[in-house]
PLY file of the C-alpha trace (Angstrom):
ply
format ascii 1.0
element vertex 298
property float x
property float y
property float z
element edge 297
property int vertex1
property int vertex2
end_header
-11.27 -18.08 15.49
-12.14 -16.66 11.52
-10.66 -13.25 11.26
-12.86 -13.13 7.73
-14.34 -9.97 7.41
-15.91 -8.25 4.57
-14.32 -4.61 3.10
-16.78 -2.26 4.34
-16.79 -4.26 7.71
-13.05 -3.44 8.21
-12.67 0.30 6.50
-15.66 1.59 8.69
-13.45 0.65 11.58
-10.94 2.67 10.69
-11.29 6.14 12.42
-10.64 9.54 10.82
-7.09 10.49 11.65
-5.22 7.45 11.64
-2.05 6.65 10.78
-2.16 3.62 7.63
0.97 1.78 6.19
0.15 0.36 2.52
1.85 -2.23 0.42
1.77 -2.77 -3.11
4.95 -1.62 -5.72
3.83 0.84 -8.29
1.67 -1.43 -10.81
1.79 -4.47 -8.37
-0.04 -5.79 -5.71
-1.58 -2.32 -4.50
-4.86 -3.01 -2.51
-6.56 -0.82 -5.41
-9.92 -2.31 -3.70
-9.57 -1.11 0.11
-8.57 2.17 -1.33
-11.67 2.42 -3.25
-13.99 1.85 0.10
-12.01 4.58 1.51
-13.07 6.68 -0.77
-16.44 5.92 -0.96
-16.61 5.93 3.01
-14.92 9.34 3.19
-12.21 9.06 5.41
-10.37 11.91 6.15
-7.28 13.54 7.97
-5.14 10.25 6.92
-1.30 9.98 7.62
-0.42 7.42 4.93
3.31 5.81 5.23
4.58 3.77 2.53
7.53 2.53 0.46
6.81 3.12 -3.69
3.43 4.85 -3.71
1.14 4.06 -6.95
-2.29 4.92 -8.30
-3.62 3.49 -5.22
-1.82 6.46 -2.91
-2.63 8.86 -5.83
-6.52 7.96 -5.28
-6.40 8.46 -1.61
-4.39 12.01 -2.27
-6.22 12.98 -4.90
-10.05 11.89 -2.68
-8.68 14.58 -0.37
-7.97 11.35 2.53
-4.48 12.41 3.20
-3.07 14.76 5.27
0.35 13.80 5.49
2.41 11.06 2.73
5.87 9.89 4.15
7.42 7.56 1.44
9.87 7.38 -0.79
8.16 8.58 -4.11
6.35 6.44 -6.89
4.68 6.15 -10.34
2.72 4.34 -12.53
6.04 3.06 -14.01
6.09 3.86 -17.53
2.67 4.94 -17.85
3.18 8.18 -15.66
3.25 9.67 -12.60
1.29 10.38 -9.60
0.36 13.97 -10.46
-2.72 14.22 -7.69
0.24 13.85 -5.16
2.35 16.27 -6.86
-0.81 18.71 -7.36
-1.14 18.68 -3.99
2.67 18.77 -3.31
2.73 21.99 -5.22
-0.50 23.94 -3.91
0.92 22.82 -0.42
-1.67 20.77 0.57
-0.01 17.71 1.70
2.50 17.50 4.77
4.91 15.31 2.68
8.19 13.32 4.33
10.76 12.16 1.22
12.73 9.34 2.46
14.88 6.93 0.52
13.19 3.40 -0.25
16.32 1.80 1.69
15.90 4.59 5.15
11.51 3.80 4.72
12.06 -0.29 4.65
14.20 0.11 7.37
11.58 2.11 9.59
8.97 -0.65 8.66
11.78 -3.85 9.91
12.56 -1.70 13.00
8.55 -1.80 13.53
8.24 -5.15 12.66
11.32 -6.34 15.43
9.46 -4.10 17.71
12.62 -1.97 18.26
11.95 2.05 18.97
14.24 2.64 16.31
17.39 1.70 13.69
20.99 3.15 12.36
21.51 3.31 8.86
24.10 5.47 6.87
21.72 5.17 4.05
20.70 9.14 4.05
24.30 10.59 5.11
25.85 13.26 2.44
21.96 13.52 0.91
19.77 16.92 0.09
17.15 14.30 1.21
18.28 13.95 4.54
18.54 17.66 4.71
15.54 18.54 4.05
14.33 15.73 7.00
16.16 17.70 9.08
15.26 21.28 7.88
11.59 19.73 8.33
12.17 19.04 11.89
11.02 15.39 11.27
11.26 13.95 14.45
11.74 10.14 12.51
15.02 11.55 11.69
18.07 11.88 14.32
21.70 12.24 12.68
24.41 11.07 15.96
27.66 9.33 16.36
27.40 5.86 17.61
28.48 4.80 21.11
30.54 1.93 20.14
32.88 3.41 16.86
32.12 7.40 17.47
31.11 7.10 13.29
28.25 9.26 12.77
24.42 7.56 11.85
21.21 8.19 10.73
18.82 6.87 13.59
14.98 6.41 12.23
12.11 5.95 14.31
10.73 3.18 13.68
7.18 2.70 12.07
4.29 1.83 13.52
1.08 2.07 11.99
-2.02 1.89 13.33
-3.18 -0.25 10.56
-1.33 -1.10 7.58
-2.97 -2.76 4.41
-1.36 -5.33 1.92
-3.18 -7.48 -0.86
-1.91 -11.03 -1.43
-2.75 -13.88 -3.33
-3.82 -16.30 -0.47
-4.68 -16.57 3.28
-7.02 -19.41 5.33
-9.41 -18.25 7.78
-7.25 -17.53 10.70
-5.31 -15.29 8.77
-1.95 -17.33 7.81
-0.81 -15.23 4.43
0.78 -17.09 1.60
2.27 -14.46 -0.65
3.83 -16.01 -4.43
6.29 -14.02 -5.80
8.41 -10.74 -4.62
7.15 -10.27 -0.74
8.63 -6.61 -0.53
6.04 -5.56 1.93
6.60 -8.36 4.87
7.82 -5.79 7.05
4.84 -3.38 6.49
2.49 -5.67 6.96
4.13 -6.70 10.64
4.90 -3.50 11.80
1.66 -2.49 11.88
-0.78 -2.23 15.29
-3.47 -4.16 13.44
-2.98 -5.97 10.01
-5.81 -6.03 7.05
-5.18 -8.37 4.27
-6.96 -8.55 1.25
-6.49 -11.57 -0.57
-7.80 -13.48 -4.25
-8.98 -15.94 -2.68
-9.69 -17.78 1.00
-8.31 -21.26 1.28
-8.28 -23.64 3.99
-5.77 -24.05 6.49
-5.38 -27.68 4.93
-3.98 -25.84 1.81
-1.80 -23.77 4.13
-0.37 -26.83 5.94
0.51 -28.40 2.21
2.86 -25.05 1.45
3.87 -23.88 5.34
7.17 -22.68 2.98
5.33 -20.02 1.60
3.43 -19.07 4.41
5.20 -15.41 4.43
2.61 -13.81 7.45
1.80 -16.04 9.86
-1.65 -15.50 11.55
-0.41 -13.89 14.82
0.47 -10.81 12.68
-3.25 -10.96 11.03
-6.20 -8.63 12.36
-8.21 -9.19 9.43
-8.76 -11.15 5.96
-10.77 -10.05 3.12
-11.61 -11.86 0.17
-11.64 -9.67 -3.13
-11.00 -11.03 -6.14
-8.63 -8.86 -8.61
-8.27 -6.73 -5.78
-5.54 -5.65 -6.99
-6.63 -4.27 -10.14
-5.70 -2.41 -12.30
-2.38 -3.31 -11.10
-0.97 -7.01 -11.43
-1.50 -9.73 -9.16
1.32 -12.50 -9.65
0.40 -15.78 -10.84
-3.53 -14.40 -11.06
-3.24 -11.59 -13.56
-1.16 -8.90 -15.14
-1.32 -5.03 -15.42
-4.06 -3.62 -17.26
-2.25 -1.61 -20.09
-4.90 0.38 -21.19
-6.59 1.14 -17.54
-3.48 2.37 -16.36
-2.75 4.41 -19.54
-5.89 6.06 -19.41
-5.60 6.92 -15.82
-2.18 8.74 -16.63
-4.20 10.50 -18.68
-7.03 11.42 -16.36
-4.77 12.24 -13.20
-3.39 15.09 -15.02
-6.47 17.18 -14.61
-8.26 17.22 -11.35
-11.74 17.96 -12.77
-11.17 14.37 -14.87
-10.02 12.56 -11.67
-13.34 13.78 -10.34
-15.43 12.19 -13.04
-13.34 9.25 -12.76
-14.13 9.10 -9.17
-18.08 9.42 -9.55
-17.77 7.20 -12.54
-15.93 4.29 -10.59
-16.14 4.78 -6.88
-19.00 6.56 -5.81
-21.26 5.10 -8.31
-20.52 1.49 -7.42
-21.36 -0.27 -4.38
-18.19 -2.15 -4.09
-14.79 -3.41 -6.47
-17.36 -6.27 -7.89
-19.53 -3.70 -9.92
-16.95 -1.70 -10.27
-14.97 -4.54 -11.83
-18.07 -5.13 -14.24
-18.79 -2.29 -15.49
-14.89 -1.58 -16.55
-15.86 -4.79 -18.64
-16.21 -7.60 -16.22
-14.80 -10.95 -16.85
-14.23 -10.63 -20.60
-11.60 -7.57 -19.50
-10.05 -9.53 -16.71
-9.61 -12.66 -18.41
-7.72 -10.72 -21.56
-4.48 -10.29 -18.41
-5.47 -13.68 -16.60
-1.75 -15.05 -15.72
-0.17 -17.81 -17.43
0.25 -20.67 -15.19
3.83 -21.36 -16.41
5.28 -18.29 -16.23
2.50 -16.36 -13.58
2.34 -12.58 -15.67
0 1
1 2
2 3
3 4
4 5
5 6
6 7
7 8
8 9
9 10
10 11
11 12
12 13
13 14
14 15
15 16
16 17
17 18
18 19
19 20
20 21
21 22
22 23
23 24
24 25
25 26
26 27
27 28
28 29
29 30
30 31
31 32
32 33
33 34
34 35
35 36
36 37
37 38
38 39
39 40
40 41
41 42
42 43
43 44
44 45
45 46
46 47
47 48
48 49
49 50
50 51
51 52
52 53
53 54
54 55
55 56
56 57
57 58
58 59
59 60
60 61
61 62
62 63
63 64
64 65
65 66
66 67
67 68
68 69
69 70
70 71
71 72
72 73
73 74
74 75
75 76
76 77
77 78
78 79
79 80
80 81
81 82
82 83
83 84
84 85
85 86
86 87
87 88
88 89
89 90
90 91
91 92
92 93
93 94
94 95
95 96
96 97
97 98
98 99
99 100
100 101
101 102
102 103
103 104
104 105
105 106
106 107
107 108
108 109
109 110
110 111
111 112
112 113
113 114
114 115
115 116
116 117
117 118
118 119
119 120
120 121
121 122
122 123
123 124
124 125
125 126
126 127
127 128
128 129
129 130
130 131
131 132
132 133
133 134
134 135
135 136
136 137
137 138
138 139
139 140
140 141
141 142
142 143
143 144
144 145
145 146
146 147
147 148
148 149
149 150
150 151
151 152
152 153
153 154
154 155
155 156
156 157
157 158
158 159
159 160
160 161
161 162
162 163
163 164
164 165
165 166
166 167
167 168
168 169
169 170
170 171
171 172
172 173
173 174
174 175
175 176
176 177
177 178
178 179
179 180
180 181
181 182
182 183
183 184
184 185
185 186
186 187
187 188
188 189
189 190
190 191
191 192
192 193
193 194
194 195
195 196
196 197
197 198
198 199
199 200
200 201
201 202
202 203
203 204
204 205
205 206
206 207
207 208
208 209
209 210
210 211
211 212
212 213
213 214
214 215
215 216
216 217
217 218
218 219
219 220
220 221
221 222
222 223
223 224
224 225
225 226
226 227
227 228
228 229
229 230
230 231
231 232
232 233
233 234
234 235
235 236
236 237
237 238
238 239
239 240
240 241
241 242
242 243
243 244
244 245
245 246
246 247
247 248
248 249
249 250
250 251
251 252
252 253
253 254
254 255
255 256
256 257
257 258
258 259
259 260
260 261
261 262
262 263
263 264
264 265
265 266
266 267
267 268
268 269
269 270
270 271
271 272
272 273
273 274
274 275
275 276
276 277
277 278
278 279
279 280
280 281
281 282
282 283
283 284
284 285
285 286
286 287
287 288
288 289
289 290
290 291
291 292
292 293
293 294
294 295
295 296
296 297
């Protein structure tokens, strides 16, 4: 059966109020594109769980989607940070839950192994885990163990209703080929129902030729989408690099929320989908100026 689906098919499913996991790394691999129908759909009340945030969770903050961010922290990497999340961290607007990016990966494997939860001494001895606790975060349970009486951190494990990871390839039945760094595996499985935005939509004869790279097989998959530079402005491995001068300029315009409001009418309102908005950002003369090498795939 084709899980293919197209992006507003799969966003307008998603109700006001739930809880999304997203993948992505700072400037790589974000699914830049299903934030952007978010946006324009107007989700709201959104409890968004993830390990590095990047311009991606700054949109959604910033949109006014989110109501509460559990994740380790994030950037744009050296272009700057994510200062629509810390706006709102600061006004008090956001219900926000600092983990570490060891104690958050490990809530998304315990979700993924379908376990209710997972000791770590990761957060022991940190202001971090104190302020879990001071929170009342019931993720977050410090207790010796049964078996050597040491004392643990026990974290409830994630499970989102849907979580949302771009890739670079997946057939129609939703078997994921990811090339590169696969630092979001366990987001992507731990989820209730997984959307997966890929470059491009290949035939399960080209999945049979690589079953090594296969990195989500299609029992995990709810739905595939095919959006090309979906990931944009942030890199795509092997398809194309960062976009320098997008994400400069963004770490320019987050600073101020009235210019992240133009910038929202300008890119996301105004277009119909990540296709126009791709052209009129400069189209393929722009993208093909951080097209990958082949060799080396940045």
């Amino acid at each position: 059966m084709s899980k293919l689906k197209t992006l507003k098919e799969v966003v307008a499913e998603i109700p006001d109020g739930a809880h999304i996991a997203l993948g992505g790394f700072a400037i790589t691999r974000c699914p830049v594109a299903f934030v952007f129908e978010m946006i324009r759909q107007k989700k709201k009340d959104l409890t968004v769980s993830q390990i590095v945030a990047g311009m991606e969770t700054d949109l959604l903050v910033g949109a006014g989607l989110v109501k509460k961010l559990e994740y380790s922290g994030g950037s744009l990497d050296r272009f700057g940070r994510l200062e629509r999340i810390n706006d709102k961290i600061d006004k008090g607007l956001l219900d926000i839950r600092e983990y570490s990016g060891m104690s958050m990966s490990m809530r998304f494997l315990a979700g993924s192994l379908g376990v209710p939860f997972i000791p770590t001494k990761a957060l022991l001895g940190t202001e971090m885990l104190k302020n879990l606790l001071a929170k009342n975060d019931p993720a977050v349970k410090v207790c010796e163990s049964p078996f050597d009486g040491d004392k643990y951190v026990y974290l409830k494990a994630l499970r989102p209703d849907y979580s949302v990871i771009h890739a670079q390839y997946a057939d129609e039945k939703g078997n994921v080929i990811i090339e590169g760094p696969y630092w979001d595996a366990e987001t992507a499985k731990s989820a209730r129902k997984l959307i997966v935005t890929v470059e491009q939509v290949v035939s399960t004869k080209f999945i049979k030729k690589f079953p090594e790279k296969v990195i989500i097989p299609s029992v995990y998959t709810y739905a595939v989408v095919e959006v090309p530079y979906g990931a944009y402005p942030t890199a795509c491995y092997k398809f194309y690099d960062y976009d320098r001068e997008m994400l400069e300029n963004y770490a320019k315009i987050n600073k101020s929320e009235e210019e992240f409001n133009k910038f929202l009418n300008e890119y996301v309102f105004s277009t119909k989908d990540f296709t126009e908005f791709i052209e009129r950002v400069g189209g393929v003369d722009r993208v093909n100026k951080i097209k990958a090498d082949p060799s080396y795939g940045y």
